[in-house]
C-alpha positions in Angstrom: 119.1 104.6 122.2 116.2 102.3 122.9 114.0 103.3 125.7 113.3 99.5 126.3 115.2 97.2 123.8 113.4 94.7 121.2 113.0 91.0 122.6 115.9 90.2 120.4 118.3 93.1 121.4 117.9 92.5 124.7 119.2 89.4 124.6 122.1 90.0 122.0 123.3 93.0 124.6 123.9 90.5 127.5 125.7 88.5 125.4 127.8 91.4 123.6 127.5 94.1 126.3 127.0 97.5 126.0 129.0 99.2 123.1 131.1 102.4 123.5 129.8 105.9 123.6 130.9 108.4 120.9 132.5 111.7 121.1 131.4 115.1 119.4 134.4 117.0 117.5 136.5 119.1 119.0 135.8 122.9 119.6 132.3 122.5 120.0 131.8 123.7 123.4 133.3 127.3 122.6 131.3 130.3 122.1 127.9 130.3 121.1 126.6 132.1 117.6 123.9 134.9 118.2 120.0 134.5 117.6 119.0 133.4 114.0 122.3 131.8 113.6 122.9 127.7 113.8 125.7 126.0 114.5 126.6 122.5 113.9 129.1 120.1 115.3 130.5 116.8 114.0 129.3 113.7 115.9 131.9 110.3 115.5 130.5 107.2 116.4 133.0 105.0 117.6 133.1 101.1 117.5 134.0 99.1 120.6 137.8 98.5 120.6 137.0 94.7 121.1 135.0 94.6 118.0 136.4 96.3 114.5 136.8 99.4 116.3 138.0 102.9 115.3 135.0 105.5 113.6 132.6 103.4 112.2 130.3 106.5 111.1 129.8 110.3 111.3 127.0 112.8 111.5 126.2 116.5 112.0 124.0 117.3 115.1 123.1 120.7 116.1 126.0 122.3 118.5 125.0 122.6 121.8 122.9 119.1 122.1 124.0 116.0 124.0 124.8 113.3 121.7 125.7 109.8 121.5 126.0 107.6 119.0 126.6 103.4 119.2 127.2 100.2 117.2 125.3 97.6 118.3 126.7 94.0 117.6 124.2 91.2 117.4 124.3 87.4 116.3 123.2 88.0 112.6 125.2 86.5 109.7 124.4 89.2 107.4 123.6 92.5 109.8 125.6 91.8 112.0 126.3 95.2 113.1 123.6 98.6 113.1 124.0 102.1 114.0 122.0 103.4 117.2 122.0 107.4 117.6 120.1 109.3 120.7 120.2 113.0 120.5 118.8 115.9 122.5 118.5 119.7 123.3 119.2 119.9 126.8 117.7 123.0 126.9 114.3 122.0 125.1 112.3 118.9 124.3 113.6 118.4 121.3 115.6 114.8 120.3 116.2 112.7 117.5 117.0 108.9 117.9 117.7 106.6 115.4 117.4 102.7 115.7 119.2 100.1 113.6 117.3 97.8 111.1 115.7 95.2 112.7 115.4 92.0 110.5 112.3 89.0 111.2 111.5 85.7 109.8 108.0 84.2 109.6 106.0 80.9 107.7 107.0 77.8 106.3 107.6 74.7 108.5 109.8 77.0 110.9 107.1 76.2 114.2 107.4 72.8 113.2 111.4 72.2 113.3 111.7 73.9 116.5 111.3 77.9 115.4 108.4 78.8 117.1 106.7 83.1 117.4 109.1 84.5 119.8 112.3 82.3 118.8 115.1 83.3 116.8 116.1 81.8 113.2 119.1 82.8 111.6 119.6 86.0 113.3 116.0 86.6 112.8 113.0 87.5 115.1 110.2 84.8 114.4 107.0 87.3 114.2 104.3 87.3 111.3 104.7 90.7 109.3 102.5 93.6 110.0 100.3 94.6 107.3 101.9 98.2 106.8 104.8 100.4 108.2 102.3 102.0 110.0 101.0 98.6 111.9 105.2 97.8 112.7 105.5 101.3 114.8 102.5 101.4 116.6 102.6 98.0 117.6 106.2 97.0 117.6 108.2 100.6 118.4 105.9 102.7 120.2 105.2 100.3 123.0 108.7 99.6 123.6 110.0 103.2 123.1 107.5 105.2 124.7 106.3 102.2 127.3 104.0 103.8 129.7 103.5 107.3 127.9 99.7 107.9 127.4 100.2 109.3 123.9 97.8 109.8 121.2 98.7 109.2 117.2 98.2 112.4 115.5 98.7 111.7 112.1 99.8 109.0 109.6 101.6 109.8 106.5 102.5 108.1 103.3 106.0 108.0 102.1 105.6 105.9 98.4 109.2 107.7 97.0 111.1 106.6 100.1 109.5 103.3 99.6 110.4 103.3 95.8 113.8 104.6 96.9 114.4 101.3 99.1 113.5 99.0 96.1 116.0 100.9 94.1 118.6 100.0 96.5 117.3 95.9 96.7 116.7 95.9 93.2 120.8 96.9 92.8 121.8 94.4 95.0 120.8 92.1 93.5 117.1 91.1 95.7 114.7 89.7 92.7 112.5 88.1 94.5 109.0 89.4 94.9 108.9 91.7 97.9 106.3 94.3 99.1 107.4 97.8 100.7 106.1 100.4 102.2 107.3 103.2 103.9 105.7 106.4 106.3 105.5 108.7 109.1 103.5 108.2 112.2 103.0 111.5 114.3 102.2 111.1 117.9 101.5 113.6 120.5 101.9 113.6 124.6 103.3 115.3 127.7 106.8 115.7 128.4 107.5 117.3 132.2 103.9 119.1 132.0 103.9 120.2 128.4 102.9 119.0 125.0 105.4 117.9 122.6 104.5 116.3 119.0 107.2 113.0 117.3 107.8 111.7 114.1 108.2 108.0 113.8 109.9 107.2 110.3 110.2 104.0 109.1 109.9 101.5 106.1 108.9 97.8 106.2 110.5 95.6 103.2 108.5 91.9 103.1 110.9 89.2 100.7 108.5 86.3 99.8 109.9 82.6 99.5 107.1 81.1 97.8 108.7 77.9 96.9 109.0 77.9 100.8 105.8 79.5 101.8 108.3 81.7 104.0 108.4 85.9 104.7 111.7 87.2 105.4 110.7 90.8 106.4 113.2 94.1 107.7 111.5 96.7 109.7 114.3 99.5 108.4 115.1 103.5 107.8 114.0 103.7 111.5 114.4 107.5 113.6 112.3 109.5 115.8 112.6 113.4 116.1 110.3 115.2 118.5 109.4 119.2 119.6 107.3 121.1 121.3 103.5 121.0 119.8 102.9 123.1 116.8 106.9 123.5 116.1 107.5 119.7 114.9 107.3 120.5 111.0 110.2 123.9 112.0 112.7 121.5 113.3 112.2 119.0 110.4 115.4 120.8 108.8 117.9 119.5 111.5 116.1 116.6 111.4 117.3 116.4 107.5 120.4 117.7 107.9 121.0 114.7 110.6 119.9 112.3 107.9 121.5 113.8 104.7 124.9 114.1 106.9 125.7 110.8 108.1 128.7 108.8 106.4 129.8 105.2 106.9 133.8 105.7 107.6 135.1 103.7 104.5 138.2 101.8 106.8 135.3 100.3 108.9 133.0 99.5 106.1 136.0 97.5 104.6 136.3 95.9 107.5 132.6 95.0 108.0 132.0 94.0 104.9 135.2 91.3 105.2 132.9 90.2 108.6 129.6 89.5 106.6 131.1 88.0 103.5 132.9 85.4 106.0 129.4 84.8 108.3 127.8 84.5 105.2 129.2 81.0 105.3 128.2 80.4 108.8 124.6 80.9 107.7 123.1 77.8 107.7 125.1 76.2 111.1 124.2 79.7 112.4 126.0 82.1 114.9 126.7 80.2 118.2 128.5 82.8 119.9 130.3 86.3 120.0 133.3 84.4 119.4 132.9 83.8 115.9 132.2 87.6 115.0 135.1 88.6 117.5 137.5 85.6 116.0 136.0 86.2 112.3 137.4 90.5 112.7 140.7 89.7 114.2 141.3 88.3 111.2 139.9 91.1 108.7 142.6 93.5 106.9 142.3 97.2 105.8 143.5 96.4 102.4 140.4 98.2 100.8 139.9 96.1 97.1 138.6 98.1 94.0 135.1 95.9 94.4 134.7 96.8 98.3 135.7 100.6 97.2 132.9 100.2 94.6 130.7 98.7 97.5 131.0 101.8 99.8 130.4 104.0 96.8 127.4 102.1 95.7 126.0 101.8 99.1 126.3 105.9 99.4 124.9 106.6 96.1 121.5 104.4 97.7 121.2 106.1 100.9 121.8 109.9 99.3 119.0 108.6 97.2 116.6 107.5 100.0 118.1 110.7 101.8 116.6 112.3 98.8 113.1 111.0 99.4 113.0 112.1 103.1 113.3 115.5 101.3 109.9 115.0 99.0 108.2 115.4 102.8 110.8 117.0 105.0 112.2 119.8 102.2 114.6 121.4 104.9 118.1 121.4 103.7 119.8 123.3 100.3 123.0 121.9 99.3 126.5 124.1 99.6 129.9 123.6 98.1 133.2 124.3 99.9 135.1 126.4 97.1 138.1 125.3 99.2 138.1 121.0 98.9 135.2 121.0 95.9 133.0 119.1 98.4 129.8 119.1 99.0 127.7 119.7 102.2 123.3 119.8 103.4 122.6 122.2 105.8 119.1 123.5 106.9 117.0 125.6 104.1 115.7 128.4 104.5 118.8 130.4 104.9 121.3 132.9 102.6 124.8 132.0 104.0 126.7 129.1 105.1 130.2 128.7 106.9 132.2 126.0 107.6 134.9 125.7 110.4 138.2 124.1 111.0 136.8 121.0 113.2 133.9 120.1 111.0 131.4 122.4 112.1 128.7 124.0 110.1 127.0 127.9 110.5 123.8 128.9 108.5 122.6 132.4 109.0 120.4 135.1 107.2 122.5 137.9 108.2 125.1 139.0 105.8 126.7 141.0 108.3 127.9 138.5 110.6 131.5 136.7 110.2 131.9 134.1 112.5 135.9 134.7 112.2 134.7 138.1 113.8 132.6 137.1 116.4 133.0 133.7 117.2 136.1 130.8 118.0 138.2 129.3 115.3 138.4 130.0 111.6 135.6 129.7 108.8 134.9 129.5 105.2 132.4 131.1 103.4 130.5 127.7 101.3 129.2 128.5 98.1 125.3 127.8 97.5 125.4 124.7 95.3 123.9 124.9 91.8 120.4 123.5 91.1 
């Protein structure tokens, strides 16, 4: 997913190796919908089989792109795992990648006990913060994303309710202490094979202050990339948000997970020697899902469909349908009069009320019902 990983990545991969690739949905290579029709395809992301394993998560990605998705295990007590996606038309410039949080430690006598800037504490990159979201991607990301592209930035943009959003979700975990956050959109623009393309860096920076240790524990977080051909970034931000708004944390793993952390947790302060522990600590995880993890999952949901939400106060690309069948509830892109869904979780929008895709294309569909405002 990374073009060039992080300092910290880059070592946590040699000692973890490379994790598994995922695998689209079935029936997504079959026929191809008409002009002024898309089609989407369900993406799994599957955990290596020597970690949890299994689906970990899911996502919608437009059919007809080359996708994979990863976990990526590192030696954190606490984030122990993150989700990596790189995605792509093969037919175009446009991608979306998505990175996992990446967490950082800085101040107090850490230099002098033996942490100094470049070293690891706790699972944590020793770096002083960046002033600003916007400081963290063009000096942190960009160089080791687009290493050696002569790009330009373009733009910068605000993003205070995806900031607000994120304090929300620290504020119901329980996180009291003061912190700072802020959260935007950096747009750059370059050459790709001879022609100009435009990308959207997203990303939020949370600062935690210790002050009764003079320390910063600081996340670099919500960070994705989605690029296009110049002038037509701001028409493909609607797969962009239907990415976003579509991806889902398979509960059975989260239980899982969440079984991991709590037991690190208690490793924190000898810290995480080795892969062992994680591998050791999992093997002896159950699946046994209690009423407080259940009410974990569905708390964690309801935060990111709210910071989902604030992507939408910039982004504004998806409408929300129902399926009349299950009563659930799907985004696709805006902009649009009718939806389908098929029987391998894939998605149609289209203007045309004329076309049936149990008519002219593979499988069988269901009409979706525009969701009430």
């Amino acid at each position: 997913m990374i073009h060039r990983p992080f300092p910290l990545i880059a070592l946590l991969s040699a000692i973890l190796a490379s994790a598994s690739c995922s695998r689209a949905g079935p029936g997504s290579d079959h026929a191809s919908p008409p002009d002024g029709v898309l089609r989407f395809k369900t993406l799994q992301v599957m955990d290596r089989p020597d970690m949890i394993g299994g689906e970990a998560a899911s996502m919608l990605i437009p059919a007809g792109w080359a996708g994979e998705g990863t976990v990526f295990w590192r030696l954190h007590p606490t984030m122990p795992a993150g989700l990596q996606v790189r995605l792509r038309n093969p037919g175009g410039p446009e991608a979306f990648e998505a990175w996992p949080a990446q967490p950082y430690s800085w101040g107090g006598m850490l230099a002098m006990t033996g942490f100094p800037e470049g070293s690891n504490y706790l699972g944590n990159e020793v770096r002083p913060p960046p002033a600003h979201v916007f400081d963290y991607i063009e000096r942190y990301v960009l160089p080791q994303v687009r290493a050696g592209v002569p790009f330009r930035v373009v733009d910068r943009v605000e993003m205070p309710e995806l900031a607000e959003a994120v304090r929300a979700q620290n504020a119901g975990g329980g996180n009291f202490l003061p912190t700072e956050i802020s959260a935007g959109r950096v747009r750059i623009g370059y050459e790709l094979e001879g022609k100009p393309v435009e990308e959207d860096f997203y990303g939020t920076l949370n600062k935690t202050f210790l002050p009764a240790g003079n320390m910063v524990f600081w996340i670099a977080d919500q960070l994705g990339a989605m690029r296009a051909e110049a002038g037509k970034l701001d028409d493909q931000a609607k797969i962009l948000q239907t990415i976003v708004a579509s991806i889902r944390i398979h509960p059975p793993w989260l239980n899982r997970y969440q079984q991991l952390v709590e037991a690190l947790t208690a490793y924190q302060n000898r810290q995480i020697a080795n892969a062992g522990v994680i591998s050791r600590i999992i093997s002896q995880t159950n699946e046994e899902i209690t009423e407080s993890r259940r009410q974990a999952y569905e708390h964690h949901q309801a935060a990111m469909d709210r910071i989902n939400d604030s992507y939408s106060q910039y982004i504004r690309g998806v409408d929300e349908y129902r399926n009349p069948d299950t009563g659930t509830h799907v985004e696709l892109p805006s902009g649009y009069s009718h939806a389908w869904r098929g029987r391998n979780d894939e998605y149609i929008v289209t203007d045309s009320a004329l076309f049936n895709p149990n008519e002219e294309l593979d499988g069988s569909w269901t009409r979706l019902e525009r969701a009430a405002d």
